[in-house]
Structure formats: C-alpha cells, structure tokens
N, C-alpha and C positions, 0 to 999 in steps of 0.2 A: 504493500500500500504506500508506503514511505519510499519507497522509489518511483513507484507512477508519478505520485507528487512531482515526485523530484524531475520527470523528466519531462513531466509537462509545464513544470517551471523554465526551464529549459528552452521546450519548443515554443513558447510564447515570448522568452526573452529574443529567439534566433529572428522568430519573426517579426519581434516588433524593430531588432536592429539592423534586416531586411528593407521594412518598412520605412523609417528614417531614410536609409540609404537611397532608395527608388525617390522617394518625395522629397529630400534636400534641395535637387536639379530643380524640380520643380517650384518649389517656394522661391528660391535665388533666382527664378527669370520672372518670376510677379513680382518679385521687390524690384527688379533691374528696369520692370516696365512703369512703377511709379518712380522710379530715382532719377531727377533731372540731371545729377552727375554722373550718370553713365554714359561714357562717351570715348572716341578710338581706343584708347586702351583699357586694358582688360582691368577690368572695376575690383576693388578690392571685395572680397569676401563678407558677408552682407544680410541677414534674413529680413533687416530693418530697411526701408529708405531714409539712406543718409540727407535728401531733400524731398520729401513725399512732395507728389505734382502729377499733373494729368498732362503736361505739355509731351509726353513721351508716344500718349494716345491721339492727342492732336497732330503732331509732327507724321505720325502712322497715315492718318487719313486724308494726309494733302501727300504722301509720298507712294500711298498704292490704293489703289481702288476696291475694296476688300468689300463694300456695297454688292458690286456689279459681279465678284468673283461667288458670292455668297450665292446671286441668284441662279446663275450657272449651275451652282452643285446643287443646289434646292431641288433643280428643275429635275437635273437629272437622277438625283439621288430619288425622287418621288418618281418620275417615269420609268425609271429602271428597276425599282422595287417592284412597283405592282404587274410591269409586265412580265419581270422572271418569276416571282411568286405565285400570277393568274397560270402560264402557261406549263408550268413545274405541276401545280396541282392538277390541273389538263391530262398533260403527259404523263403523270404517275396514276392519276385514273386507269386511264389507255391500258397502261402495263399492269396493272395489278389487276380489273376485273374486265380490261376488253379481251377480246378473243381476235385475234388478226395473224396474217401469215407470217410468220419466221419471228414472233416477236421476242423467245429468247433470244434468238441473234440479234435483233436490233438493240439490246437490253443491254447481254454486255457487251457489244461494239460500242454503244452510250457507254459505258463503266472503262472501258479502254481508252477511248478520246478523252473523259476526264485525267486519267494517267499521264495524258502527255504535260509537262510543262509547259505555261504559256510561254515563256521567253522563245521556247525553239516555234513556238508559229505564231512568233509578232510579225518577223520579214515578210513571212509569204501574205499573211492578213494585212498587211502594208500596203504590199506593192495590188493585190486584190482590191481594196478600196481605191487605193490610187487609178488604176485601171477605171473603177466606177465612177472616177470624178468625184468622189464621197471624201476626200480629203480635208480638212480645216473645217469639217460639219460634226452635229453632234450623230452622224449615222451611225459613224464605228462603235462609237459609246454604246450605245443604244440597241443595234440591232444584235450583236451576242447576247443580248439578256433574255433573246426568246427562246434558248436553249441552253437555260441554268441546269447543268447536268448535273454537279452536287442535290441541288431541289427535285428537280425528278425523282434522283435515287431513292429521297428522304422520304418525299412525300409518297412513292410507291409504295416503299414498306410499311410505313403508317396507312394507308388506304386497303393493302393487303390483309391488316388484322383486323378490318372491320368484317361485320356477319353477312352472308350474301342474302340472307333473308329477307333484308330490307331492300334491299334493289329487288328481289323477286316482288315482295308484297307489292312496290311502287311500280313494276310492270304491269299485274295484275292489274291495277287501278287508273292502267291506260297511258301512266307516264313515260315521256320517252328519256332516253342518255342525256340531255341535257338538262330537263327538268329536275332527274335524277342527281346530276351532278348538281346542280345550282340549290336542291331544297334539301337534300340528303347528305350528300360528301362534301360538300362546303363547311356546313353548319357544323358536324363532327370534327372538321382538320381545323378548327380556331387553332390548336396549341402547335400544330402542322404551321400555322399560317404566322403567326406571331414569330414563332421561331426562324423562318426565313426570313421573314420581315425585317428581323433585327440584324440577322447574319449581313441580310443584301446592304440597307442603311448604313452601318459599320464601315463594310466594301467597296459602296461607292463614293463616302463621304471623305475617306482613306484612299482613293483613286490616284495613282502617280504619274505609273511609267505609260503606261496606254494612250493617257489624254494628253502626257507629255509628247508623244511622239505622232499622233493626228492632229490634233490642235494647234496651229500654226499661231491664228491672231489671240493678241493679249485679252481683247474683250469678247471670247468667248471661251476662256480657259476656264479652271475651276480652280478651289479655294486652295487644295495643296500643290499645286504648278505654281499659280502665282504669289504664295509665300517662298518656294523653294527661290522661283525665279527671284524674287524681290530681295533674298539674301544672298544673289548672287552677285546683285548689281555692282559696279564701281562706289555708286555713290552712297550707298545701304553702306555706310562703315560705322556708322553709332548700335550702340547695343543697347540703349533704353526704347528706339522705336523697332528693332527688330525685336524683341522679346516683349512690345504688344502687339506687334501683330501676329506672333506665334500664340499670346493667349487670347485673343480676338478670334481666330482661327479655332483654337481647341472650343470656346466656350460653348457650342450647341452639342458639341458628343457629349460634352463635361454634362453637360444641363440633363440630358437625356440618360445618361450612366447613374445618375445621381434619383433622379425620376422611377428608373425602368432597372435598376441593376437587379432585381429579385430575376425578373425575368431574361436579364440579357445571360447572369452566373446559371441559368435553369437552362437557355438555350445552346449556349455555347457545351455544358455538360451533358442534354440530349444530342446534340446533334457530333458529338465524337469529334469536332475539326475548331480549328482558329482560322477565319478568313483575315 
C-alpha cells in the first residue's frame, strides 16, 4: 500500500514537471506578446511583462492581415469538414450494409491508398491540378475531402455493428437507402459524427504543407501559411508582434480544446490515430 502511494506520488510529481516543461514555451511567448521590450534581440527570460502593453497586438494587425487569413481557414475548415464527414458516413454505409460487386476489393484497395504517405503523391497531385488549371484555387483543398479514407474506414465499422433489423423493418415500411440512411444511420453515428468532426477541424485548421504548395496568392492563403510566411519575412525581426500573432492564431483551437476537450480526449482515444 505504502508503495503505490509512493509511486503515485511519483507519477504525479513526473507529470506535473512534464507539464511545466510543455507550458513554460508557452506562457514566455504571451508574456513576449504583451512586452513592449521585446524587440531584435533575444528578450531576457520572463513569465512577467517587463512593460505590459497591447502595442505588440497592434503592431500584429497593420503588419499581417490575420482578418482575411482567419476567413480563408473558417471557410474551409467548415467546407471540408462537412463534406469528408457527409460522404465518409455515405461511403461507410455503402460498405458495411450495401451489397455491390467486388466491394471487398474496393475496401481494402481504400485501406491500401490510405497506407500510402501523402508526401510521395503531393508531385503527381500537383502537377494533376496544375494540368486542370485548379492551381492558386481552393479546388485542391477541397476536392480530396470527398474521399476521407480514414472516415470511411471509421464510420464503416461503427455502421457495421449496428442490427440489420432496423433497415429490414424500415424497408418493410416502404423506405428506401436514402431515407434509411438520412432517418436511421445518421441519427445512431452522432458519436461517428462528432468524432470526425473534430478529427477533420483539428486537420484543417493545422493545414500546412498542401495549401503551402497550391496556394500561390497571399489573400487566399490560410491562417498557418500566413503566420509561417509572416515569420519569414525580412522585416518580421521583432518578437513581441511575432508571438501575437502566433497566439492570435492559436486562440480559436485554444477556445475550442478548452470548450470541447471531454470530447476531442474521447475522440482522438476512439478513433486509435492523431491527425
């Protein structure tokens, strides 16, 4: 008994000086965004602002357009959610109670093209939209999310352990596959649907290398391109407006983790993956 104690004294001490450790960084760059003294070089060590001020958040919003960049990822973080989420539940319908030809081959050939790394088919996905004239548009964005292959997988197997009895009873009663899906398997995959939900949000809000690499014009980038771009700049050399616009930037996942973390810690440990 006197050693559990002891050793859960222990894993609480490990983790809370974990914890410190992860959140330091973070506390030192919201002090460095209210500290008017932070500037080209590297700020002394700090959890306080040495001149608390908001000129750091001001300086932020005449040097990057964080407005126009927000609406960008808004748009698409919410387009892209509900269309890989709508057509994942679709497609995992499909396979889990349709009857069609070869559709275990089609199942794992889907589970196989998930396998592959996206980096090895960004070029050929490049040079493919490039061909379509889809280039500096949000098409690329956009159009992979009607074949969210993780979501299908998810929602197939959750849709699989539902009772077929209820789609019998609901043919009986004259309905067809879509009525079915829309008043039956919808209403049952809420925890299906949440759970994607959050996954895709997370994914798109976190968007980098993809939108970095279609996205030509500045004002239709999104929110993590044009911070990364903004701290590339020459003249980005002060670090009290780069570290607000890095918490400017985080403040809507922070808002929503803080809101939704029962469910985002429940999704991310159903769903077996970190997007």
């Amino acid at each position: 008994m006197r050693r559990r104690k002891i050793r859960k004294m222990l894993l609480v001490a490990g983790l809370f000086a974990l914890l410190l450790f992860i959140l330091t960084p973070v506390f030192w760059a919201v002090t460095l965004s209210f500290d008017r003294a932070a500037t080209t070089s590297v700020p002394e060590f700090s959890l306080i602002p040495r001149d608390a001020t908001l000129f750091n958040y001001q300086a932020a919003g005449k040097l990057i357009n964080l407005a126009r960049y927000y609406r960008n990822t808004v748009f698409l973080t919410l387009v892209n959610t509900a269309i890989s989420v709508f057509f994942a539940l679709c497609c995992g319908y499909a396979f889990a109670k349709g009857r069609f030809a070869l559709k275990k081959f089609w199942f794992y050939f889907m589970l196989a093209v998930m396998m592959i790394p996206f980096e090895s088919r960004m070029i050929p996905l490049y040079i493919q939209y490039k061909n379509w004239g889809m280039i500096d548009t949000y098409a690329p964005l956009i159009l992979g999310n009607f074949a969210y292959v993780y979501g299908i997988f998810f929602a197939r197997q959750n849709i699989a352990a539902l009772p077929d009895s209820l789609r019998e009873s609901a043919y009986l009663d004259g309905a067809g596959e879509w009525k079915i899906f829309f008043h039956i398997i919808l209403p049952l995959s809420k925890p299906v649907m949440a759970t994607l939900s959050i996954l895709q949000v997370i994914a798109n809000w976190n968007a980098y290398l993809w939108p970095l690499v279609v996205i030509r014009s500045s004002s239709k980038q999104v929110i993590s391109v044009g911070v990364a771009l903004f701290n590339a700049q020459e003249n980005a050399i002060y670090y009290g407006p780069r570290m607000a616009v890095a918490v400017l930037s985080a403040i809507p996942l922070t808002i929503m983790f803080l809101f939704l973390q029962k469910y985002i810690v429940q999704s991310i440990a159903v769903s077996g993956i970190k997007q």
